[in-house]
C-alpha positions as CSV (number, residue, x, y, z in Angstrom):
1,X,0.0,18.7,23.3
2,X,-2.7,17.4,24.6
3,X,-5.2,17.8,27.9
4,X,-7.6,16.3,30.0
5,X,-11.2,17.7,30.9
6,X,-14.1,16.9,32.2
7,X,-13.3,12.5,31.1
8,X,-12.7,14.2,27.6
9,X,-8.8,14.4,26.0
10,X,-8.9,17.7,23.9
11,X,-6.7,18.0,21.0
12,X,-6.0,21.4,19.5
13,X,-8.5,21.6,16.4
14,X,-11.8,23.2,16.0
15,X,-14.4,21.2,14.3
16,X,-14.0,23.4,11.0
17,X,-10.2,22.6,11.1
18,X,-10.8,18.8,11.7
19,X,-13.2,18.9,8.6
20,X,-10.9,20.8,6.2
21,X,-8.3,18.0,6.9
22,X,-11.0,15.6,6.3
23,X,-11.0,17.0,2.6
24,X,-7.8,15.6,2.1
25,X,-9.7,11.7,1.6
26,X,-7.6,9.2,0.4
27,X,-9.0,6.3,-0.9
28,X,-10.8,3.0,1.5
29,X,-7.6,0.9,1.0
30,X,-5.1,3.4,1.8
31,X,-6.5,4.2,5.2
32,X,-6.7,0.4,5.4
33,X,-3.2,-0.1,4.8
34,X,-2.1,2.6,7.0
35,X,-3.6,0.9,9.9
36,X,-1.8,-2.3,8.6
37,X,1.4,-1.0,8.7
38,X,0.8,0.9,12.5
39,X,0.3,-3.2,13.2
40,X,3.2,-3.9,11.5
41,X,5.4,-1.3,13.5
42,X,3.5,-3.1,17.1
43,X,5.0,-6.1,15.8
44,X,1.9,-7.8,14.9
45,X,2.1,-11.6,12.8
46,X,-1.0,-11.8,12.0
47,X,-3.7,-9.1,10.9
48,X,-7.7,-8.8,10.3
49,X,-9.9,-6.7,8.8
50,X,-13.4,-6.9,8.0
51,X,-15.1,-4.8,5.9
52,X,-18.8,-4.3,6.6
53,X,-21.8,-3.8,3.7
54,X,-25.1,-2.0,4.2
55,X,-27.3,-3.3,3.0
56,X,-27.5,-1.5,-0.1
57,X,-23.8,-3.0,-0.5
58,X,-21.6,-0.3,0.1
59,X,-19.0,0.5,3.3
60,X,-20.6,0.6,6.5
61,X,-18.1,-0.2,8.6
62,X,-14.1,-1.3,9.3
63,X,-12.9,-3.5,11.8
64,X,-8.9,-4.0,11.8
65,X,-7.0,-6.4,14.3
66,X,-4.1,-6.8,15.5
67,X,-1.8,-9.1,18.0
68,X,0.3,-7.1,18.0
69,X,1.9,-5.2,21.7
70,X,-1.4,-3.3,22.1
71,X,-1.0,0.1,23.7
72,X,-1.1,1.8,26.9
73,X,-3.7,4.0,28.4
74,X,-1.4,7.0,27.7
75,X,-0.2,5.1,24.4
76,X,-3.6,4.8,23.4
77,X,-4.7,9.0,24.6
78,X,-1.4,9.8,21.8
79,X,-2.7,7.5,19.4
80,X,-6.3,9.9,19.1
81,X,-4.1,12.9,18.2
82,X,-3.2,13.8,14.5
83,X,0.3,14.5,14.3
84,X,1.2,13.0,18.1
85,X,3.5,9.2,17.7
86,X,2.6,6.2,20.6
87,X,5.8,5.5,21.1
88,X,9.5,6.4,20.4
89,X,9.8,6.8,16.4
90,X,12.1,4.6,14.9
91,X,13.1,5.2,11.1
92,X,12.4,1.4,10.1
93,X,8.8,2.3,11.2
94,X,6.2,2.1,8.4
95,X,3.1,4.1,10.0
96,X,2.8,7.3,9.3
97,X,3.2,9.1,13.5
98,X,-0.2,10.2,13.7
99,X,-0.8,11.7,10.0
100,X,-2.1,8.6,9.1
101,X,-4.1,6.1,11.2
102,X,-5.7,8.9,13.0
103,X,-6.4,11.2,9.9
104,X,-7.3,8.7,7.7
105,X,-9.9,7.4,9.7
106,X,-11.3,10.7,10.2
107,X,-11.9,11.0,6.3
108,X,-14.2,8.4,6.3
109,X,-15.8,7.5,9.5
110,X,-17.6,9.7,12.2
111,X,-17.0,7.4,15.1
112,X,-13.7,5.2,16.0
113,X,-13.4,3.3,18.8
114,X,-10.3,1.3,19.9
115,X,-9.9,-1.6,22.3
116,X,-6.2,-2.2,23.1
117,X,-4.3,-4.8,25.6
118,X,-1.2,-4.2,26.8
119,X,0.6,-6.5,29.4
120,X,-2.8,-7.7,30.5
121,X,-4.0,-4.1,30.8
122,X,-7.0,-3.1,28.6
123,X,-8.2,0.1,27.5
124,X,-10.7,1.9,25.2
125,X,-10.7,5.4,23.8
126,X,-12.8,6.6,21.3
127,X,-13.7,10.0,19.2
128,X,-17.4,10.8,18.1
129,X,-17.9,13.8,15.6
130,X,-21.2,15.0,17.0
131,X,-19.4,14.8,20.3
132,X,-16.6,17.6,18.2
133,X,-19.4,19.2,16.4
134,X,-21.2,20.0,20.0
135,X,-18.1,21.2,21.6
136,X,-16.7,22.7,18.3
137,X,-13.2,21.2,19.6
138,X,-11.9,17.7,18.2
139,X,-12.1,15.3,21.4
140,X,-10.8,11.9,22.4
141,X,-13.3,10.0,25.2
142,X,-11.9,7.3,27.2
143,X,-13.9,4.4,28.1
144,X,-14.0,2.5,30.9
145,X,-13.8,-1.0,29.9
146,X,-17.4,-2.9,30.0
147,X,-19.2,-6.0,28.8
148,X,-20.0,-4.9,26.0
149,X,-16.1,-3.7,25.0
150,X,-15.5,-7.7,26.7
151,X,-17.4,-8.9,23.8
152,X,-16.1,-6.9,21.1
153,X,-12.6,-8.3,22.4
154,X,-14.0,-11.8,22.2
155,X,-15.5,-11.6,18.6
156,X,-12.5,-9.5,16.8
157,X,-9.4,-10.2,18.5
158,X,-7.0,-12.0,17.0
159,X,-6.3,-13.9,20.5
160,X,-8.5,-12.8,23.1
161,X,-6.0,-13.9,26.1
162,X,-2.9,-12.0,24.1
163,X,-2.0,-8.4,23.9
164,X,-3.1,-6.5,20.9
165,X,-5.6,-4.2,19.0
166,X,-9.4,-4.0,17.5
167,X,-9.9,-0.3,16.2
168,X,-14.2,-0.2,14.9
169,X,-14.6,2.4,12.6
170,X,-18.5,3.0,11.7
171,X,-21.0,5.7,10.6
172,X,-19.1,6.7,7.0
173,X,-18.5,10.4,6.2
174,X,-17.8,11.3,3.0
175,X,-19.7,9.7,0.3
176,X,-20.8,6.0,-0.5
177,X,-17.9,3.4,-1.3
178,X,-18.6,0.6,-3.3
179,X,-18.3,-1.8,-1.0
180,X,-17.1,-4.9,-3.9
181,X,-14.7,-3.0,-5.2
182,X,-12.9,-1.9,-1.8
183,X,-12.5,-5.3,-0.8
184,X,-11.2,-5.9,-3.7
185,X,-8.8,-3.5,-4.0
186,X,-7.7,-3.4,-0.2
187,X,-6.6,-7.1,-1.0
188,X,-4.5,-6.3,-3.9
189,X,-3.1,-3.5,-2.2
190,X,-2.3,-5.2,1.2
191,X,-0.9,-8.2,-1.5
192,X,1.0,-5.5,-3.3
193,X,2.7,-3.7,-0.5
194,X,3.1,-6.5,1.9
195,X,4.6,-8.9,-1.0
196,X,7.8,-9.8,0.4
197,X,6.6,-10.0,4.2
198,X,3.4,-12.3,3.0
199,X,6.4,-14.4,0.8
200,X,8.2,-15.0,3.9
201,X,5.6,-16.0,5.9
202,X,6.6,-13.0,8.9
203,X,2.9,-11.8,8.8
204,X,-0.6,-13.7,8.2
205,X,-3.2,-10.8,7.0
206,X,-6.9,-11.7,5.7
207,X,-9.7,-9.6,4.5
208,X,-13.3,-10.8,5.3
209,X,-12.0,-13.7,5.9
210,X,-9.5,-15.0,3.5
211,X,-6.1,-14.4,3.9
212,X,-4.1,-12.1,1.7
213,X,-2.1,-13.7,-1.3
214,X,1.6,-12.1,-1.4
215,X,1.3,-10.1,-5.4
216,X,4.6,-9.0,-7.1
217,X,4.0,-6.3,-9.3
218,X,7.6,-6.4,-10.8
219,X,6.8,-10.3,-11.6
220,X,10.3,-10.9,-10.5
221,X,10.0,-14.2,-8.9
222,X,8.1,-15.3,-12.1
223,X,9.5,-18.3,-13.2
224,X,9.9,-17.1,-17.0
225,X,11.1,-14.0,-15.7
226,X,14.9,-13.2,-16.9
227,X,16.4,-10.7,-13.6
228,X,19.3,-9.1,-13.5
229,X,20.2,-7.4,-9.9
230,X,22.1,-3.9,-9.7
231,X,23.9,-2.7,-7.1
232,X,23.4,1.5,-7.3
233,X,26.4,3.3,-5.6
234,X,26.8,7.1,-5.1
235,X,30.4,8.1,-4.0
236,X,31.7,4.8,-3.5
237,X,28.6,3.1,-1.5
238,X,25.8,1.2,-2.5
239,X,22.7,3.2,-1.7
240,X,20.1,0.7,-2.8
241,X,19.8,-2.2,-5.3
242,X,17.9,-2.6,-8.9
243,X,16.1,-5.5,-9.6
244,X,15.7,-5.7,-13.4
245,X,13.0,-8.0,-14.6
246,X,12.9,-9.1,-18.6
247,X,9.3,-10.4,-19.0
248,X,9.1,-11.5,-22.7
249,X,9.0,-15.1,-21.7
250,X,5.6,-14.4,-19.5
251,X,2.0,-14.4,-20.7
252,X,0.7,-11.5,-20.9
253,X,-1.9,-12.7,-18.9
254,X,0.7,-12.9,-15.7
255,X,1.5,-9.3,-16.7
256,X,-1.6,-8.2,-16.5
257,X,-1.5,-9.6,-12.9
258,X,-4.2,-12.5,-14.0
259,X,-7.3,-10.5,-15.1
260,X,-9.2,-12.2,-17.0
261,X,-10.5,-9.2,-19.9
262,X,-9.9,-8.3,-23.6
263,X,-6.3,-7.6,-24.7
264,X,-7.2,-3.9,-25.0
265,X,-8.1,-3.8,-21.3
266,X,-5.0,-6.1,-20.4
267,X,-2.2,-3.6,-22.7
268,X,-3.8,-0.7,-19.8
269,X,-2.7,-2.9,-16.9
270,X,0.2,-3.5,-18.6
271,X,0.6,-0.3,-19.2
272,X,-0.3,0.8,-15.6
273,X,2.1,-1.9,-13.8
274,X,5.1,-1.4,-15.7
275,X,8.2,1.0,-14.6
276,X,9.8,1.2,-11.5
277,X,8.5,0.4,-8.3
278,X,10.1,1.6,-5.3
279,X,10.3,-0.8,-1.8
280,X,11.6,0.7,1.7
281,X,12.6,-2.0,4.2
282,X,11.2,-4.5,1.8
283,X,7.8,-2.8,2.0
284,X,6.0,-0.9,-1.4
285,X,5.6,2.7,-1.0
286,X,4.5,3.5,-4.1
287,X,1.1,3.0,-5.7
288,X,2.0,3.3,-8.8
289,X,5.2,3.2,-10.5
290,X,7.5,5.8,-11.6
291,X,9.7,6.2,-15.2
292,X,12.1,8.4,-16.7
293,X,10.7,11.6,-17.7
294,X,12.2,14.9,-18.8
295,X,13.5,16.4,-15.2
296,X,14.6,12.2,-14.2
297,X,12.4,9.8,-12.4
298,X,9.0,11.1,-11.9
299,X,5.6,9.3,-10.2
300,X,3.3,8.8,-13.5
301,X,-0.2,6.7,-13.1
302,X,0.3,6.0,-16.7
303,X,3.7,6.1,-18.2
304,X,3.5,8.2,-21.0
305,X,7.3,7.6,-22.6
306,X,6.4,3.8,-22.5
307,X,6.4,2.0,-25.6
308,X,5.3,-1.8,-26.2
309,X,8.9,-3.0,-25.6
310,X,8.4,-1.2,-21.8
311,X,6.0,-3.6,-20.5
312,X,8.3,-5.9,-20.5
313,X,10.7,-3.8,-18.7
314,X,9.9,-3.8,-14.9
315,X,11.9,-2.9,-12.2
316,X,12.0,-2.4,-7.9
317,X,14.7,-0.2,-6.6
318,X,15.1,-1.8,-2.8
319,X,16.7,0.6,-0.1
320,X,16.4,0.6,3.6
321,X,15.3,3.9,6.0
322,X,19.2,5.0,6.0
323,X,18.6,6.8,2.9
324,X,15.1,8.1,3.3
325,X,16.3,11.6,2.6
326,X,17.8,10.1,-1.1
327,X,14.9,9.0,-2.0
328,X,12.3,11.9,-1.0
329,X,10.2,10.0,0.9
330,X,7.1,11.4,2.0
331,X,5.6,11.5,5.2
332,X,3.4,9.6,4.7
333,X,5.7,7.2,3.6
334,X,3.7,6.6,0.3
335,X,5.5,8.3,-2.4
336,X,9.2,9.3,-3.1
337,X,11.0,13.0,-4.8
338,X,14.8,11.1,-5.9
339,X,17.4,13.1,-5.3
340,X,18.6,14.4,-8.9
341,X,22.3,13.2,-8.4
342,X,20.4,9.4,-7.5
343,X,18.2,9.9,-10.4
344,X,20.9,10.4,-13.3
345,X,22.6,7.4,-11.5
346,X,20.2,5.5,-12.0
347,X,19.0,6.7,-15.2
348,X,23.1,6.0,-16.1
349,X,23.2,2.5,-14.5
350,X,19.4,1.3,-15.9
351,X,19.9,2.8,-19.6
352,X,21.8,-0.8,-20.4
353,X,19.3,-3.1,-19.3
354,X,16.6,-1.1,-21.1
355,X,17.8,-0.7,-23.8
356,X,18.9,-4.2,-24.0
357,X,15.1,-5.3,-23.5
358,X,14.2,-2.9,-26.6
359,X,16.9,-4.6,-28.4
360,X,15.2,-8.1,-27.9
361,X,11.8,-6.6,-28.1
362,X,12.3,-5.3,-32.1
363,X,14.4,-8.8,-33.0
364,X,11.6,-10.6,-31.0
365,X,9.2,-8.2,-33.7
366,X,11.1,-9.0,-36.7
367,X,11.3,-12.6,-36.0
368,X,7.9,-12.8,-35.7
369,X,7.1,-10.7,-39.0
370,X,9.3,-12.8,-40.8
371,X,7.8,-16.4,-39.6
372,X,4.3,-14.3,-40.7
373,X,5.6,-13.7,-44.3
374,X,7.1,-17.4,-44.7
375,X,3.9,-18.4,-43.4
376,X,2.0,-16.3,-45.6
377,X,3.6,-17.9,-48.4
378,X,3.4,-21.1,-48.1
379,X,-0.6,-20.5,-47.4
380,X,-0.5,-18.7,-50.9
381,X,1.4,-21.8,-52.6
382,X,-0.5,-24.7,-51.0
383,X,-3.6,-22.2,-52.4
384,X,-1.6,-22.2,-55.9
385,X,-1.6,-25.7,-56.3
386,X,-5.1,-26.4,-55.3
């Protein structure tokens, strides 16, 4: 619940509770990405974000638009809480219903401030931590709309004469981000997760400028890529679908999703991008993939059952919000638990295909060791008869 008092909206947290949630910091490009997908839910086609250096080149501030429906005054008063939803939650949602845009924010910037139209109608709200610190009591201030907001609009909209969102985070808390690397990485993580949206053309997003290239991290749609799709049914109906990828056709290079370093450093990405990725409404929630471990499917950073022949094993399990509670997901709709009787399913229904790729893998190995030999041989007679 929230309350209005004296022009300020006062949400129930002290400042000491507001900074141990702050503690919880995620990482630049996940806040990012959280306030990606709240644009996605408004029905946004096309998103910005900017990413401001110091001048000591780290993060000074974030700017993220949106066309999407933009908010109301009241919409935008829930939008401040941390746990409160704008609007009525529907499952196919991606945002995280106030545990995300709102939190995430708060772990790395000390001021926020949103400008929102909504049927015409514009708005601004913003929080200010010395304004919580003073008051020891986490506050949202509304705004009246000025000039100053006017030209805001003007510079960082996506269309200034259509409903939608710009959100201005500035003044970082929390330690100094790189600010190379997050750009970096929030464009290979809005690629990553935004894949098949980005493929399809349904959504336009662009990062300092230059728009966002759709990344497949199962390499799929790879043109050497051998795939094989699985239906996965528990009593009698298909809960979500394999897509099987066999990769010994593609370059390592492509595996290593095109970076350019030593073959040591490329066997790590390898490593890192191989296993089973997870998609909900065609959206990656996972960060990392999982892999079979001793108590079934289990999130790994590093999968430490892979051999050589399972980087050339990738897979995405695809399954829409009906069967949320199957897969575990979290609320913050970035990781998954599988249901054990879904895990030894899948575990039953993936062992062929995997170990059909190791079976290829060691006759790809001794193919190779004997063309090495031959080769060897003839080396050693041409060397004879000199």
């Amino acid at each position: 619940m929230v309350r209005t008092k004296q022009g300020l909206t006062v949400h129930p947290f002290t400042y000491s509770a507001v900074n141990s949630l702050r503690a919880t910091s995620k990482p630049t490009r996940q806040m990012v990405t959280e306030l990606v997908d709240n644009s996605d839910d408004a029905g946004a086609t096309e998103v910005k974000v900017l990413i401001i250096p110091s001048n000591d080149k780290h993060v000074q501030s974030v700017i993220v638009s949106d066309n999407g429906c933009g908010m109301t005054f009241e919409q935008l008063q829930q939008s401040y809480g941390i746990g409160e939803i704008t609007r009525p939650r529907r499952t196919t949602d991606h945002g995280k219903f106030g545990t995300g845009g709102t939190l995430y924010c708060l772990t790395h910037f000390d001021k926020k401030q949103t400008i929102t139209r909504c049927n015409g109608e514009m708005s601004v709200r913003e929080y200010d931590m010395e304004v919580v610190e003073s008051k020891d009591q986490y506050h949202s201030i509304p705004l009246d709309f000025s000039d100053e907001h006017q030209a805001l609009w003007d510079a960082h909209s996506v269309s200034p004469d259509q409903d939608g969102t710009v959100i201005i985070l500035a003044e970082p808390w929390g330690g100094r981000r790189g600010w190379t690397n997050c750009v970096a990485k929030t464009k290979t993580r809005l690629g990553m997760k935004y894949e098949d949206t980005l493929a399809r053309g349904n959504m336009k997003i662009s990062v300092n400028g230059v728009d966002v290239e759709p990344i497949c991290p199962t390499l799929h749609n790879h043109p050497d890529a051998k795939v094989q799709i699985i239906p996965i049914a528990l009593d009698g109906k298909v809960v979500c679908e394999a897509v099987v990828s066999t990769l010994y056709g593609v370059p390592s290079g492509d595996m290593a999703m095109g970076k350019n370093t030593s073959s040591e450093k490329k066997d790590f990405v390898m490593d890192e991008m191989s296993g089973i990725w997870v998609a909900r409404q065609d959206v990656l929630i996972t960060e990392k993939p999982i892999w079979f471990g001793e108590g079934g499917l289990q999130s790994t950073g590093k999968i430490s059952s892979k051999s050589a022949y399972d980087r050339r094993t990738r897979i995405l399990l695809k399954f829409t919000s009906e069967f949320d509670d199957l897969f575990g997901i979290s609320n913050g709709k970035d990781g998954v638990q599988i249901d054990q009787s879904l895990s030894d399913k899948l575990a039953e229904e993936l062992r062929g295909p995997i170990s059909a790729n190791r079976q290829t893998y060691n006759l790809s190995r001794k193919v190779t060791k004997k063309k090495q030999e031959s080769l060897g041989k003839e080396l050693s007679e041409m060397s004879a008869k000199r």
